[in-house]
Steps between C-alpha positions, in 0.01 A plus 500: 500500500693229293443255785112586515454470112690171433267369792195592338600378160329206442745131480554369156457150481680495134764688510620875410389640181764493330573155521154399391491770164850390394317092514208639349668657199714200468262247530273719257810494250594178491098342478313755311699834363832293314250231319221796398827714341618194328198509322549884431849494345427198313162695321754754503742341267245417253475867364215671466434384150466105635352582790204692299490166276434283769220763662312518132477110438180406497536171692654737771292772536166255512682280735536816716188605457373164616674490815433836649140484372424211676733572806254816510186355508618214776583734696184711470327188574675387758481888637098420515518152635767517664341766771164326537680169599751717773150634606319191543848290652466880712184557592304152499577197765356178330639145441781419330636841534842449573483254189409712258741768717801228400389437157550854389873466547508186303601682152829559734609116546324341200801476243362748182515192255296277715246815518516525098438106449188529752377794319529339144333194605212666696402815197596215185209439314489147637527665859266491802459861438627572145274210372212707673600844318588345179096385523465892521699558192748641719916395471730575794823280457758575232314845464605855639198387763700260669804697533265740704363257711851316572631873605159530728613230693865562545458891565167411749712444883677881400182708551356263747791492711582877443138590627420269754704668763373841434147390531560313812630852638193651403294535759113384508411841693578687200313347275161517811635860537368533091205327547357718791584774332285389217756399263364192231691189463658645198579824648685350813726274225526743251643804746607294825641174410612532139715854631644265731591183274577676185892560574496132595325402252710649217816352612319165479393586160855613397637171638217287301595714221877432492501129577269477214697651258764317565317162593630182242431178672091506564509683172663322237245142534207687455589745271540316228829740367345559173733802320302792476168326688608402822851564544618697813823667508709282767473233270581647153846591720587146569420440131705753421789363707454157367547662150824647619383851476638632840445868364134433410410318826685814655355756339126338600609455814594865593194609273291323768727668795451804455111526446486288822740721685280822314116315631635417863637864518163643393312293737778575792445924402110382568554433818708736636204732345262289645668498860555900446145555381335293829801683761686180523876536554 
């Protein structure tokens, strides 16, 4: 019996399990766990009295604000966009196709600075575009506005790339299956292909969402950094640093930590619901 069942166990290309936990934990340790608890004891040392200082500044708390409100409404933008562009790269075969299929990775090589000095020069009021807006009574850079639309374009390739291969898995039968069964346009997306997307489509949004609260370089040109106007957290920590206030820049720091860790756990929790609620395993 031994001899029949280590036949039919399957080879393991990596090796035994054991090995690969004990690397796993290790290399989890040493990259992620040991920097993330640094930041803990540190906050930790403060007291709960400095700590509580630091949360009820108001330079802190609107820089805070700042970042996870626009973070949030990236993301729910890019959520939109982002799926009708992994439909269309999906769905559609047209010219300059696998161009447009390339440049939606380009917010992954172009160096976040470089992406912040094209932004600011583009949405300025003497911009191709900002010139155009400011015509319209309408300010992007060095307002909350650009920070949005500098966190659109860095948190865009997440959704799209987190999408894209679901809806390439997706067959076309299902969705002629709908319509012969009388099922509108809106009926077939709404209840076929949304069902299908959505778990993909929220880990691209919780990916969009956590690079752009964290997100400096693209941010920090067009922003304009004014205190309490348009000043996102990240930065107010290197201030903070610069000012020799390592428990301040701390304390921010694992402020911001643990409402990321607390959104990408509610959004994780959605899918497993999700998953449960459409008899996924």
């Amino acid at each position: 019996m031994s001899v029949l069942a280590s036949a039919r166990r399957p080879a393991r290309v990596i090796p035994g399990f054991g090995i690969t936990l004990g690397f796993t934990l290790a290399y989890l340790s040493l990259f992620v766990l040991i920097p993330l608890s640094t930041v803990a004891f540190k906050t930790i040392d403060m007291g709960w009295s400095g700590f509580w200082g630091v949360l009820t500044d108001p330079r802190t708390q609107h820089a805070l604000y700042l970042s996870f409100g626009t973070a949030l409404i990236a993301a729910l933008v890019n959520a939109v966009f982002g799926l009708l562009i992994a439909w269309m790269l999906v769905r559609y075969t047209f010219p300059g196709r696998r161009l447009i299929d390339a440049a939606v990775d380009l917010p992954f090589a172009l160096p976040t600075a470089v992406a912040g000095i094209a932004l600011t020069a583009l949405y300025a009021d003497n911009g191709w575009i900002g010139s155009i807006l400011h015509g319209l009574g309408l300010k992007v850079a060095y307002t909350p506005v650009g920070i949005v639309v500098a966190l659109v374009f860095i948190g865009l390739p997440f959704v799209v790339r987190s999408v894209q291969p679901v809806l390439e898995d997706l067959n076309l039968d299902v969705e002629e299956a709908a319509a012969t069964l009388g099922a509108t346009r809106w009926h077939t997306f709404s209840r076929v292909i949304l069902p299908a997307a959505l778990p993909s489509l929220l880990t691209g949004f919780a990916l969009a969402f956590a690079r752009g609260v964290g997100e400096y370089g693209s941010v920090i040109f067009i922003a304009g950094n004014l205190p309490k106007v348009s000043e996102i957290a990240p930065l107010l920590i290197v201030i903070r640093l610069e000012e020799f206030n390592y428990a301040g820049a701390t304390a921010i720091a694992a402020l911001m930590l643990a409402i990321s860790f607390l959104g990408l756990l509610a959004i994780n929790l959605l899918q497993a619901w999700n998953r449960r609620r459409t008899g996924g395993e």
